[in-house]
C-alpha positions as CSV (number, residue, x, y, z in Angstrom):
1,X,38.6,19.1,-35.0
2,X,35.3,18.1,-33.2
3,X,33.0,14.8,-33.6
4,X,30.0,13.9,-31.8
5,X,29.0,10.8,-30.7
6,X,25.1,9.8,-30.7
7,X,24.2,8.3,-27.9
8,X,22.9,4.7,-28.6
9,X,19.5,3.8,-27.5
10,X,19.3,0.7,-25.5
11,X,16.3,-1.7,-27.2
12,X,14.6,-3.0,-24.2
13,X,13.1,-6.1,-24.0
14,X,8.7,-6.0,-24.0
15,X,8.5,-7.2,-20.5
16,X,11.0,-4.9,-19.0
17,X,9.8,-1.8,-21.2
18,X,6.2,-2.5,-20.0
19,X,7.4,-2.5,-16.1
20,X,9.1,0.3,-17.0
21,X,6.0,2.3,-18.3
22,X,3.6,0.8,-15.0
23,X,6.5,1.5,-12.5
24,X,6.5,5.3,-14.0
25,X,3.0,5.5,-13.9
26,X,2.7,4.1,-10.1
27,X,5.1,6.7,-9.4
28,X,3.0,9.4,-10.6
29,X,-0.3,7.5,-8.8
30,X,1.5,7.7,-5.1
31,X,2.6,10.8,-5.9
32,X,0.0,13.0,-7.9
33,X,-3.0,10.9,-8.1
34,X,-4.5,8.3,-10.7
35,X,-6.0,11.4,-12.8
36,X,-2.6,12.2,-13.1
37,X,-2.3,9.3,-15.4
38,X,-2.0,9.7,-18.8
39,X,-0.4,8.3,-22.0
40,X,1.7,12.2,-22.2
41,X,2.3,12.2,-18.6
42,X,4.2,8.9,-18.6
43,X,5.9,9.3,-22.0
44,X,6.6,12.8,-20.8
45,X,8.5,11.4,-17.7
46,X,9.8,8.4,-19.5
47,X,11.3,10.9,-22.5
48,X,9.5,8.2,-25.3
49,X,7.2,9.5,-27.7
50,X,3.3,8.8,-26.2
51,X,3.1,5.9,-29.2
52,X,5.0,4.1,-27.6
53,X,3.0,3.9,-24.3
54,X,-0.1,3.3,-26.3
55,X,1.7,0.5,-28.1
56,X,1.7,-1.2,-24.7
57,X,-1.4,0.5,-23.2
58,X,-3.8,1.2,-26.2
59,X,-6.6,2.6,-23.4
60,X,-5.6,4.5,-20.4
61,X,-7.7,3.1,-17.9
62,X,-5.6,-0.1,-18.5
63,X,-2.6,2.0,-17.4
64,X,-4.5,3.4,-14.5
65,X,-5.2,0.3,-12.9
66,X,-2.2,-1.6,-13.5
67,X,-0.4,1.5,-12.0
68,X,-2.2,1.2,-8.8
69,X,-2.4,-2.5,-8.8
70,X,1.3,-2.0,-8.5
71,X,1.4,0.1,-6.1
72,X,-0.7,-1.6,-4.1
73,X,1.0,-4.6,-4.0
74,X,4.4,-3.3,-3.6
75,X,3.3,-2.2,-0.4
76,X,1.7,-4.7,0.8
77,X,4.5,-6.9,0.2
78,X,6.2,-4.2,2.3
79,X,4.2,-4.2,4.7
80,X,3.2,-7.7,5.1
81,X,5.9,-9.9,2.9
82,X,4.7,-13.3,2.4
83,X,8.1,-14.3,4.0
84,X,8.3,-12.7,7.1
85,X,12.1,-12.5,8.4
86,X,11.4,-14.4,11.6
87,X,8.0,-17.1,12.2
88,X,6.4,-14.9,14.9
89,X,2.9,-14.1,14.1
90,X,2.3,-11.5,16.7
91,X,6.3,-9.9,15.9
92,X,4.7,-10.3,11.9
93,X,1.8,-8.4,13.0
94,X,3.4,-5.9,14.8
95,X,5.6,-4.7,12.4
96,X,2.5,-4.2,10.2
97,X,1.1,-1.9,12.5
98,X,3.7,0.0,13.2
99,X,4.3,0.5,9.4
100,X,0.3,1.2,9.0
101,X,0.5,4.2,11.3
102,X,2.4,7.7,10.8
103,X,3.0,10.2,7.8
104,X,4.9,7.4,5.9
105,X,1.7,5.8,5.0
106,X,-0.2,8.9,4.4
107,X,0.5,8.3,0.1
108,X,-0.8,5.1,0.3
109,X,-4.0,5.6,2.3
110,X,-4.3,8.7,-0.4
111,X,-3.7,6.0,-3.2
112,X,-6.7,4.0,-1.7
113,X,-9.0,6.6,-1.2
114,X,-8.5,7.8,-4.5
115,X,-8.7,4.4,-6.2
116,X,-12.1,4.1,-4.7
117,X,-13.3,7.0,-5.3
118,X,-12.5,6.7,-8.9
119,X,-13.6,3.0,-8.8
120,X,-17.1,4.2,-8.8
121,X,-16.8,5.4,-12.7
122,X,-14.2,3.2,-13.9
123,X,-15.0,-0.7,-14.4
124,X,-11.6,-1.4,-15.0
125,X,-9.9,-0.2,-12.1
126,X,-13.0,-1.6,-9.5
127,X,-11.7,-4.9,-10.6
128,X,-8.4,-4.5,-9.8
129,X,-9.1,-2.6,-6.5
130,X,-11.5,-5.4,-5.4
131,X,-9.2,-8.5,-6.5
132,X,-6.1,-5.7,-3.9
133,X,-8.9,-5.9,-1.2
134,X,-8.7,-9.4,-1.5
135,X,-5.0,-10.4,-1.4
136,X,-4.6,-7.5,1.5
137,X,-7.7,-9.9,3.6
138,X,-6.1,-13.0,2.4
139,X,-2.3,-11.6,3.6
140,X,-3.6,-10.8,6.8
141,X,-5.7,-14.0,7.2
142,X,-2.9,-16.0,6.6
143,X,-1.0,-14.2,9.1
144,X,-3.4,-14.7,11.8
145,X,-4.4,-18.1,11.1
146,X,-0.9,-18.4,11.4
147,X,-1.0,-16.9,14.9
148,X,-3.8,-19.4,15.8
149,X,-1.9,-22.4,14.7
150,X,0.9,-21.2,17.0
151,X,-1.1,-20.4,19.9
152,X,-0.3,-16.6,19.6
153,X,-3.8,-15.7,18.9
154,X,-7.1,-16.6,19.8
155,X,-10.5,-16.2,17.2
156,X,-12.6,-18.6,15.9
157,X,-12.8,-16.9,12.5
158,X,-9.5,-15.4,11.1
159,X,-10.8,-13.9,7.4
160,X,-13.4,-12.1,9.2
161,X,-10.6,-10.8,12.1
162,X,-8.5,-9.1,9.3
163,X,-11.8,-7.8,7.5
164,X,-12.5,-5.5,11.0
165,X,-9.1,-5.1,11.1
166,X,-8.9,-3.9,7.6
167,X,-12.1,-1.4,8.1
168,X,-10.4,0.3,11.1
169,X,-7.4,1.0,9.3
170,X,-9.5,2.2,6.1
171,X,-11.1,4.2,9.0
172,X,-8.4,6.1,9.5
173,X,-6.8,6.2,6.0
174,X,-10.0,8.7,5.2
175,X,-8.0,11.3,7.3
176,X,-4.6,11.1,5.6
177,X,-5.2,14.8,3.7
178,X,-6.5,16.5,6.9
179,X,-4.1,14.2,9.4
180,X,-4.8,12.8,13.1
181,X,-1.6,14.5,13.8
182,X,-3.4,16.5,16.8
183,X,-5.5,13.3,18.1
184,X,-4.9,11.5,21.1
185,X,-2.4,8.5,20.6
186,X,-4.9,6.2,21.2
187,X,-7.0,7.3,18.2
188,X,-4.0,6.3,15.9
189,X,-3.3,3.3,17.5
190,X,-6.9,2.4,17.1
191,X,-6.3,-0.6,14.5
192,X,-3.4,-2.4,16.5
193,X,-6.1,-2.2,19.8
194,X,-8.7,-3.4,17.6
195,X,-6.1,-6.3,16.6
196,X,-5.4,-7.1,20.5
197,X,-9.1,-6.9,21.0
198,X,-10.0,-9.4,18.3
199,X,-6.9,-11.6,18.9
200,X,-7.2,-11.8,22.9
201,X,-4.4,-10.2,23.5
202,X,-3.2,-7.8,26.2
203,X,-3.6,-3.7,25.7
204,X,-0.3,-3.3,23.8
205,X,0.8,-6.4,22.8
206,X,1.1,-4.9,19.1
207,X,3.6,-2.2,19.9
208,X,6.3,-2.8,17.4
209,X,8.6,-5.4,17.7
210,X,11.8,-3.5,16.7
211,X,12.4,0.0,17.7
212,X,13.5,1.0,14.1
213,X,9.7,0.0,13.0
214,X,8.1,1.8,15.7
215,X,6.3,4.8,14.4
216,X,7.3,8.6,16.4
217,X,4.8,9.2,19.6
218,X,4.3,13.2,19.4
219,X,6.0,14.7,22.2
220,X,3.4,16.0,24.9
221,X,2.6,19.8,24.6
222,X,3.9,22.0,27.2
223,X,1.4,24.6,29.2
């Protein structure tokens, strides 16, 4: 004698379904692009019929930019946390850097390329790129204003330090699909010089502060 058992499906709450359905859909962003986005894609990958996405996300555009939103500020919380693990500015800094440079960042300099390109059509998701550009300079600031306080760092305008910085490493972010694999080191390293430039600091002050942060230096090529 046989019997079957159907497998019960868990009711989720609304607010862990719909972090469910953005943190799905920022998966798909880092990985395949925003167009990748839609209400199919995400039921697809979710196994939920698309209603129910729509329930939550009645326009995809919605989705789109709550899916980067996300991603963005899961990395920057990476990458700079509010809480840093120590009260150095400069060690706080460093570690950015050292984060910011190498493949591992290449899906997230995609992410921001593509957000802005797609920015230009989609109302929706300029907002929310614009209000990311804006916690990213205020992280930052606070970071260096920080470093100021302390005597670590030295400029007279901090929101406007992080800006430059911020350009330099959008700079660099357009090359993420072609790579600066083949550059000198010091083209990669350009933002954290910048930084030391800006800040008054010594050439290399920025190198990482903890070898396991530190990105891989290319090995020289032998003739």
């Amino acid at each position: 004698m046989t019997s079957s058992v159907q497998r019960k499906r868990v009711r989720k709450s609304p607010e862990d379904r719909r972090a469910e359905i953005v943190g799905a859909a920022a998966e798909v962003a880092l990985t395949e692009g925003l167009e990748c986005i839609t209400l199919r894609r995400i039921a697809d990958q979710l196994d939920v019929r698309p209603g129910l996405i729509s329930h939550y996300f009645p326009a995809v555009e919605d989705l789109v930019a709550e899916a980067f939103g996300s991603a963005a500020t899961a990395e920057l919380e990476a990458l700079l946390p509010a809480d840093p693990r120590d009260g150095s500015p400069l060690r706080h800094l460093a570690r950015f850097f050292a984060r910011t440079t190498g493949p591992s960042y290449d899906d997230v300099s995609r992410l921001w390329l593509n957000a802005r390109h797609l920015s230009r059509y989609r109302p929706v998701l300029r907002d929310r790129v614009l209000d990311q550009e804006a916690d990213w300079r205020g992280r930052l600031g606070d970071v260096i204003a920080a470093g100021v306080e302390q005597g670590e760092f030295r400029t007279p305008d901090p929101v406007l330090t992080a800006v430059h910085i911020l350009v330099v490493i959008d700079g660099l972010a357009v090359h993420a699909n072609t790579g600066l694999r083949k550059d000198p080191y010091a083209a990669t390293r350009l933002a954290a010089a910048t930084a030391e430039s800006e800040l008054g600091l010594a050439d290399g002050a920025l190198a990482s502060a903890d070898p396991a942060d530190a990105p891989e230096t290319p090995a020289p090529e032998q003739p």
